[in-house]
Each structure stands twice: as structure tokens, then as C-alpha cells.
KOLDO-768149 format. One record per residue (C-alpha): x, y, z. Coordinates in steps of 0.05 Angstrom, whole numbers, padded with zeros to 5 digits, always signed. Example, Ala and Ser with C-alpha at 12.3 -4.5 7.8 and 13.67 -1.06 7.14 Angstrom:
+00246-00090+00156;+00273-00021+00143;
end
This chain:
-00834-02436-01213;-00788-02490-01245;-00738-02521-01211;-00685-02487-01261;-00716-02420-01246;-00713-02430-01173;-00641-02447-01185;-00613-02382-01218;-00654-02333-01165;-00615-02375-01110;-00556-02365-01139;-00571-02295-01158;-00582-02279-01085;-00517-02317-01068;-00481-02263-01108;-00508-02215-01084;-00495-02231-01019;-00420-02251-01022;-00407-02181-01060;-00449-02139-01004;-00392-02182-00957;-00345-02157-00992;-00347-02091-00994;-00383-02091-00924;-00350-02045-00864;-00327-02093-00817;-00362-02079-00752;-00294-02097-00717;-00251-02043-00763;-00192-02013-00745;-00192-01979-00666;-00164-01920-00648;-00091-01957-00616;-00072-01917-00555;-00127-01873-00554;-00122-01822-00500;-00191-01786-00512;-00219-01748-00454;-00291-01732-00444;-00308-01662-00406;-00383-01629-00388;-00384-01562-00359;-00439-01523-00334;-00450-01458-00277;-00512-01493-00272;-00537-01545-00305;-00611-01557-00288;-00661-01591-00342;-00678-01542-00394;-00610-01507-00383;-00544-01529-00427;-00484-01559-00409;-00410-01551-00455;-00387-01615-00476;-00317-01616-00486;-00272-01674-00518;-00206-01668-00528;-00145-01722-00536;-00189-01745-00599;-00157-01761-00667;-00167-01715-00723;-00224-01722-00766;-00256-01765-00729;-00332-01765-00726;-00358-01758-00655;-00428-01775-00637;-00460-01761-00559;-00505-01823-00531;-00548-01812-00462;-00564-01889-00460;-00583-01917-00533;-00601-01835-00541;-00565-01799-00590;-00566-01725-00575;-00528-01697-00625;-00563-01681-00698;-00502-01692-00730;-00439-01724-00720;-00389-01679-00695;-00314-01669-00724;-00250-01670-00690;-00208-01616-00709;-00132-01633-00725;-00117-01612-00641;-00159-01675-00636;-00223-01625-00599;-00285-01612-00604;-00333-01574-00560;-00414-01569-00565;-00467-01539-00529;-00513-01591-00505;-00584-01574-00493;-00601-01609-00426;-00683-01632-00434;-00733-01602-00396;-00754-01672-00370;-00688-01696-00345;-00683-01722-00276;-00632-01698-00226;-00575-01730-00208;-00503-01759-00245;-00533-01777-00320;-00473-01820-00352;-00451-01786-00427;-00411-01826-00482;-00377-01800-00541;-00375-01851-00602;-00320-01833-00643;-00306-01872-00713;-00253-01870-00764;-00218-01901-00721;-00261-01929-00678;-00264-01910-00599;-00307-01882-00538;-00299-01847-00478;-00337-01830-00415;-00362-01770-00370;-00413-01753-00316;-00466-01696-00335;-00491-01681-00261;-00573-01644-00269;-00584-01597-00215;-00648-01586-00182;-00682-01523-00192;-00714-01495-00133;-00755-01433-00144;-00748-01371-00106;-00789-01371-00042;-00796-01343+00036;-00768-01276+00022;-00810-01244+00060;-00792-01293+00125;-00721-01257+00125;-00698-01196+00120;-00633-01177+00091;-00571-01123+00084;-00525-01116+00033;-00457-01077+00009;-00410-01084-00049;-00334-01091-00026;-00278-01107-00053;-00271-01164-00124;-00249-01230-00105;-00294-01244-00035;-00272-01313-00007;-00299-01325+00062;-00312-01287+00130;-00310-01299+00206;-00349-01264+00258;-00308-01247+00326;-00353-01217+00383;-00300-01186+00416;-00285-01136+00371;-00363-01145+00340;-00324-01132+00275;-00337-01188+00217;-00274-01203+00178;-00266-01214+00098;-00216-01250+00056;-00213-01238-00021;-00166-01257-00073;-00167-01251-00149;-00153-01298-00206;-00099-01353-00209;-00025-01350-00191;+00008-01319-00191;-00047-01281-00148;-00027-01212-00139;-00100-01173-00118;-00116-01193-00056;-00139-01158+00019;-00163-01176+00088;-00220-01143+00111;-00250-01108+00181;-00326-01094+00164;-00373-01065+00208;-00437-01124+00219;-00481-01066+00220;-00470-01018+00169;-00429-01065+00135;-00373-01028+00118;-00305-01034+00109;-00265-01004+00177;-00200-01025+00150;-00166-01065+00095;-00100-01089+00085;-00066-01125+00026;-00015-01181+00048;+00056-01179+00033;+00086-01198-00030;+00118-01273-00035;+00188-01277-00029;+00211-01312-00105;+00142-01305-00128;+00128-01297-00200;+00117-01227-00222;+00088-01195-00150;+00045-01246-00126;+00024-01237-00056;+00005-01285+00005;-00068-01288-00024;-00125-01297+00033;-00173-01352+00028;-00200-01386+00098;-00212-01348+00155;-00224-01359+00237;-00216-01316+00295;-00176-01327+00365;-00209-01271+00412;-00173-01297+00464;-00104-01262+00438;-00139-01220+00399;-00116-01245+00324;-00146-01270+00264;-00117-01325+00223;-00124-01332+00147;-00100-01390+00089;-00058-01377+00042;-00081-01435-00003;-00047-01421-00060;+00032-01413-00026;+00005-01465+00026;+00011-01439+00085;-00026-01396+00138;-00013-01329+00173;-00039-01294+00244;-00058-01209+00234;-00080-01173+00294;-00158-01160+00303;-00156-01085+00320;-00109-01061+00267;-00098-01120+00211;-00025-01113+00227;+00019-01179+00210;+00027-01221+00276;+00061-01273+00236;+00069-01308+00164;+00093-01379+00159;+00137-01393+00110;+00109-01429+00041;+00089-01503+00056;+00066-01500+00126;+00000-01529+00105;-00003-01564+00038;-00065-01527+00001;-00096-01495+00073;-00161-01491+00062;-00201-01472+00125;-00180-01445+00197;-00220-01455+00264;-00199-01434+00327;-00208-01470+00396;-00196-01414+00446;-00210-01465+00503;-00159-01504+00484;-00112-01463+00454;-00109-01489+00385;-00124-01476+00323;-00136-01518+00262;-00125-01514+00191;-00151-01563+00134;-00097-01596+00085;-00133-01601+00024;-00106-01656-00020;-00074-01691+00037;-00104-01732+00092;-00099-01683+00156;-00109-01621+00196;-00047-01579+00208;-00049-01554+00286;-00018-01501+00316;-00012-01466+00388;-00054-01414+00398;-00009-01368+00441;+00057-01391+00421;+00046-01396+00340;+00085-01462+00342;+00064-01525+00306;+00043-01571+00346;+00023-01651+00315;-00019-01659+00260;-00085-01705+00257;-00094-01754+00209;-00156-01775+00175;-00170-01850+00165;-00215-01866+00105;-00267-01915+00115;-00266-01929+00046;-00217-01984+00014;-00159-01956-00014;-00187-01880-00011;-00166-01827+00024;-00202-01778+00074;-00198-01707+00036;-00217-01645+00089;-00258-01595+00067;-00298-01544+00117;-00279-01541+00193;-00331-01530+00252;-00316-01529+00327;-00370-01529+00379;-00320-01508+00438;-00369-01525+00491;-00360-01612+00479;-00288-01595+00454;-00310-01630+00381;-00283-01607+00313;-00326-01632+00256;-00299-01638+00182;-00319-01670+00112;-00279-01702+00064;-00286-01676-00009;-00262-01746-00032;-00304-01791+00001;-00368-01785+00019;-00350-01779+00092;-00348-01741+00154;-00305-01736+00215;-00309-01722+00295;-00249-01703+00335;-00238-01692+00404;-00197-01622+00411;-00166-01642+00473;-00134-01706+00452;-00127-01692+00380;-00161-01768+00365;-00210-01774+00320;-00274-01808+00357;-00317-01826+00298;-00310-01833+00217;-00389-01822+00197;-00405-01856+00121;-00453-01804+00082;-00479-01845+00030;-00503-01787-00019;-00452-01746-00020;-00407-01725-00079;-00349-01674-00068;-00379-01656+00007;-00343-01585+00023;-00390-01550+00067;-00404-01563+00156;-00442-01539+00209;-00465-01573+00275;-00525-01562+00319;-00499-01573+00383;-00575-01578+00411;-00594-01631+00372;-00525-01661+00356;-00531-01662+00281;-00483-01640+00227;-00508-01613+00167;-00466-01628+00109;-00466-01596+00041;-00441-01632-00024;-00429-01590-00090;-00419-01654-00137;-00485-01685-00102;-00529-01606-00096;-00556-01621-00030;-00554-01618+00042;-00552-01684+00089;-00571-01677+00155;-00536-01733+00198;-00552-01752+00272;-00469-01754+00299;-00489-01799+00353;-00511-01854+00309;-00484-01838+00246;-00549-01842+00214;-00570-01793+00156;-00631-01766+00178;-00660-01723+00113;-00622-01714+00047;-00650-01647+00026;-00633-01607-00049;-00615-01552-00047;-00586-01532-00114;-00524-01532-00165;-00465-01529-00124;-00481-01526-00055;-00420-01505-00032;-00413-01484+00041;-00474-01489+00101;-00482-01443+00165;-00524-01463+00223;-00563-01403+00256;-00576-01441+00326;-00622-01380+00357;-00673-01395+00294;-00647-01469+00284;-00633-01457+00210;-00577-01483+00171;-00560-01439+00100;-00536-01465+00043;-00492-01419-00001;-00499-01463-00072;-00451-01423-00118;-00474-01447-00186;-00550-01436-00169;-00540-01363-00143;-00579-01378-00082;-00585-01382-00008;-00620-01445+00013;-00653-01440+00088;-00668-01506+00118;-00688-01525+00184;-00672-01578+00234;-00723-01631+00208;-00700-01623+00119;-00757-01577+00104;-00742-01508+00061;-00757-01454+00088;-00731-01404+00048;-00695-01407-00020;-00656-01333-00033;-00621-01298-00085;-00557-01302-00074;-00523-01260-00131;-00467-01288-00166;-00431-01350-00147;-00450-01346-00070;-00381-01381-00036;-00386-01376+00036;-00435-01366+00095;-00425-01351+00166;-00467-01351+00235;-00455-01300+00281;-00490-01336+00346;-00538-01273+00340;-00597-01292+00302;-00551-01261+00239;-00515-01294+00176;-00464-01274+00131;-00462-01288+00062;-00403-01268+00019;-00412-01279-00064;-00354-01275-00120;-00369-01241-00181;-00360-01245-00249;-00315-01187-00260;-00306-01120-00230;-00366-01086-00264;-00413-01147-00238;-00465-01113-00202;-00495-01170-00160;-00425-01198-00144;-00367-01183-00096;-00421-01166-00029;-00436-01185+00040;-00507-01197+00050;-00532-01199+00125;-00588-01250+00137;-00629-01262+00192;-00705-01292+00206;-00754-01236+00204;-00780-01230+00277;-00859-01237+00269;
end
């Protein structure tokens, strides 16, 4: 090759190159300015080989949206953002994917911008040890919340409300533990100003069988009220804002108090027992920096005068002494997203803590704070129950439609259907459990029941 020829390719390939510059994209084009894009994944349950909905909205219109796991692109093709600036996909979750909080990032161009979410893969625990427990069941009424277990009237008592406010289906319950039916029902009264006729829905539930009552939430008006055991009639309703988002209700019949979690805020509300006066709230102190201690699920054991609760926004549990109203301890988790569910062995003195963000079940040693086993259990574990005659803790896990049995030491022993969404156990100090399950509409056969558990005597 001459030196002439060499020459003209050179400068050929210059050419080329400055035109391919420019008419290039930039690879720092235009952003989207004040992008406000949100990034949502939804799922009942979202175990490998299930599907999860994606959900973006906040986008700009028209632009083109791809999904990375990693330097994985899962979708086939890009995916447009309609002039509402959404979009929405069904993402197919693989059959290999490991449990646990799996980061998700949606690459938008034209303009250019990104945004973040959290697709959380449950385990998947088959069905097993059926034929360890046996097991009663009734359909009652739609909307079953939670239920409480009061030996002196041996009567088990349901909340249910439907739907969002303004709620206006709702009803307290007197069931029968054995034949598990309903002895008498009662819907609450209607809210004073409420919109359309919303009512004083019932959530939580605990019973005082020392005066005889039974004390619900009203989450949604937040507040509380006390009904009489033997009839359901109305003992008193406070008025709207008693207890900001009442979640749960224990009673300390010892002590004569009773206790109701503030969801959102950072305390339990208290109140007298005998007199129905307020008395001084307790505050929860996150360990966390600038984090706040969120309570979820309430369990007393009466006998050491503790009350035991989790915080839903840390991963954190409490101890308070009744009699004081101090907390003694602050106990770090570790693994433990959205903790909601608590029960205590008082023989071993260990708290079993379920987490619905996290699907599992810690098992913590209260004495030194240490985690002993961190057990899953399945997609939204949502409340626990601890059987202490059997020494079995149940998980109800609401987006798995199961009952996990676990015992003292982290093994399963049992994993059960639970119908749909299972929301709420309770031990009766018998040998029995009560598990209540939503539904997902009136007509939902394997929703809306009471289920009576207990360990098969062999």
C-alpha cells in the first residue's frame, strides 16, 4: 500500500467518524427535570415461579420504560408510558429466584430517568403435618378481623369489618369454642358526622374477665370501646381520637389495666380497667437513629406483669413492666421487616416475632436479647400464637394462605391451609387455637371462618 493510498483510507475513516459524532445520541441527553416517577410491585404472594404487578406511575408520557434485576433486563420489550404518565406489567418472577428483598429498576428514556422498588420473594413451604392436628371449622360473618378467648364465659369473641371508610358492615361476635357458632352478634353504633352511615368498625380485640367486658379498636375512627361479655351490650364508646389508629387491645386484670397499640405513633394508650378512665400513656424509644418505634401486636404474660410488643417500623421489640408502666428493655431484631405479629413463652422466656415484609418467624431469648432461630414461614406472616400446653407458636401468613406450626427450638412442624388471607390467631391456654381468615368476597368459600386448631393427642 502506497503512502498516498494509506493517506485517503485515513482520512476516509476520519469522515466517517466525525459524521457518526455527529449525528450520535449523546449518552448525557436531555433528563427527565423534576421527575417524580414512582416505582410499585404488588403481589398476594409472590414466591419464584409466581408473578408480581409492576406498577409505575408519575412517568412522563411516551416514555419507554425498561425493568433491570441487576444488569438483567426482564422485560421483552420496552414498555410505554401512557399520557397519565403509567404503566403496569405482569412480571413473571423465575423459578430459580432466591428469597428475600430483590432490588427492581425501571429505565425510562426520552427523557431520560430511573426509579427504584423492592420486589420481596416469598418462600414456599409445602403443605405438611396435617395429620399431627386436627381441626374445626365454620363460616361466619364477611370481614373477620381478630378474636380473643375469655375463660370465664368459655365464649371466644370475633371482630369483623368490611371494606374502607367509610366502613359501614361491621359486628362483634360471641361464638361458641365448641360448636363454633355464633351465640350472639351485634353491629356497633353508627358515627356521629360520619360519612354516609359509617359505624364504629371493630378491629383488635382483648377480654377483662375480671368486670366481665370485652374491649375492641376502632382503628379506623381511632379510638376504642368496652361491650359487656354476657350480652354484647355497649359499656362504653370513646369518643373519635382516643387512640390514634388503635390497633390491638390486651388486658392486665392483675393490674387493672388495659392497653391499646397507637399505630403510626410511638405509644400504648392505657386505660383503667374498672373506672374506663385514661390513665398515662407509654412511650416507645427507638433504638434506631432518627426512627421511630411503630407498635404492632400486644402480649401480656400477667404472671411477671410484662407486656411485650413489636414495632412495624423498626425491626424491634419491646418489654414493659405493667406495674410501673417503664419500659425495661428495647430488643434489636436484625431480620425483621414490617414485624406485626407477638407471642411469649413464659417457660422458656422467648418471644416469637412474626414479620410480613421479612415472611418469617424470629425466635428471640428476652433475657439476652439474642435471636435464637430465624425460621420462614411464608408470604406475609402476619400475626403468631403460642400454644404453651404443646409449646407451639402458629403463624397466620395472610398472603401464603397458611398456618405455619413451629416449635420452641425453629423447626416446622406443621405447615396448614389456611384459606384465604389468614389475619389473626389466638391461644386459648387449652391445648386449642383460633384462626380467623378474611375472604375475598361474600361468595368466597374458604374465607370469612374460624378454624379451631389443636395438636392431635397420639
Amino acid at each position: 500500500m502506497t503512502a498516498r493510498t494509506s493517506l485517503r483510507i485515513g482520512t476516509l475513516a476520519a469522515a466517517i467518524l466525525l459524521a457518526a459524532s455527529a449525528t450520535a445520541q449523546p449518552v448525557f441527553d436531555a433528563p427527565a427535570n423534576g421527575f417524580k416517577g414512582k416505582l410499585t410491585a404488588r403481589s398476594e404472594n409472590p414466591v419464584a415461579g409466581g408473578s408480581a404487578e409492576i406498577i409505575g406511575s408519575g412517568f412522563v408520557p411516551g416514555q419507554q420504560v425498561e425493568l433491570l434485576r441487576g444488569q438483567a433486563v426482564l422485560t421483552g420489550s420496552p414498555l410505554i408510558v401512557d399520557d397519565n404518565g403509567q404503566f403496569k406489567t405482569e412480571l413473571a418472577i423465575p423459578a430459580d429466584a432466591v428469597p428475600g428483598q430483590h432490588p427492581l429498576v425501571a429505565r425510562a428514556s426520552g427523557p431520560a430517568a430511573a426509579a427504584v422498588t423492592t420486589l420481596r420473594v416469598s418462600p414456599k413451604l409445602a403443605l405438611s403435618g396435617q395429620e399431627r392436628f386436627s381441626t374445626a371449622s365454620n363460616k361466619l360473618v364477611q370481614g373477620l378481623y381478630q378474636s380473643a378467648y375469655s375463660a370465664a364465659s368459655n365464649a371466644v369473641f370475633v371482630t369483623s369489618a368490611v371494606g374502607r371508610p367509610p366502613v359501614t358492615q361491621s359486628q362483634l361476635l360471641k361464638v361458641d369454642p365448641t360448636t363454633l357458632e355464633v351465640l350472639k352478634a351485634i353491629t356497633p353504633a353508627t358515627v356521629p358526622g360520619g360519612k354516609g352511615d359509617s359505624v364504629y368498625a371493630v378491629y383488635g380485640v382483648g377480654v377483662d374477665d375480671a368486670n366481665g367486658n370485652v374491649w375492641v379498636t376502632n382503628t379506623r375512627q381511632n379510638t376504642v370501646a368496652v361491650y359487656r361479655q354476657s350480652d354484647l351490650s355497649l359499656v362504653r364508646q370513646f369518643d373519635v381520637g382516643a387512640v390514634p389508629h388503635a390497633r390491638d387491645v390486651v388486658v392486665d386484670g392483675a393490674h387493672g389495666k388495659v392497653f391499646a397499640s397507637a399505630t403510626g405513633e410511638d405509644h400504648l394508650s392505657v386505660f383503667d380497667a374498672r373506672t374506663l378512665q385514661p390513665l398515662e400513656s407509654i412511650t416507645l424509644t427507638s433504638g434506631v437513629d432518627d426512627e421511630k418505634f411503630v407498635p404492632m401486636s400486644l402480649v401480656l404474660d400477667e404472671p411477671s406483669g410484662k407486656l411485650f410488643t413489636v414495632s412495624i417500623g423498626t425491626p424491634e421489640a419491646a418489654v414493659i413492666d405493667v406495674a410501673s408502666g417503664k419500659v425495661d428493655k428495647v430488643i434489636a431484631l436484625g431480620n425483621a421487616t414490617s414485624a406485626s405479629g407477638v407471642a411469649y413463652d413464659a417457660k422458656r422466656n422467648r418471644l416469637f416475632v412474626a414479620s410480613q415484609g421479612s415472611d418469617n418467624l424470629l425466635i428471640v431469648d428476652v433475657a439476652s436479647g439474642t435471636v435464637l432461630h430465624d425460621v420462614a414461614v411464608g408470604a406475609g406472616a402476619l400475626n403468631v400464637a403460642f400454644d404453651p400446653l404443646a409449646g407451639l407458636a402458629y403463624v397466620s401468613n395472610r398472603g401464603a394462605g397458611t398456618v405455619t406450626v413451629v416449635d420452641a427450638d425453629g423447626t416446622v412442624v406443621g405447615n396448614l391451609e389456611g384459606g384465604t388471607f389468614p389475619n389473626h390467631v389466638r391461644a386459648d391456654g387449652k391445648g386449642n387455637v383460633f384462626a380467623v381468615n378474611k375472604s375475598k368476597g361474600a361468595e368466597d368459600p374458604k374465607g370469612d371462618r374460624i378454624t379451631r386448631i389443636a395438636l392431635r393427642q397420639l
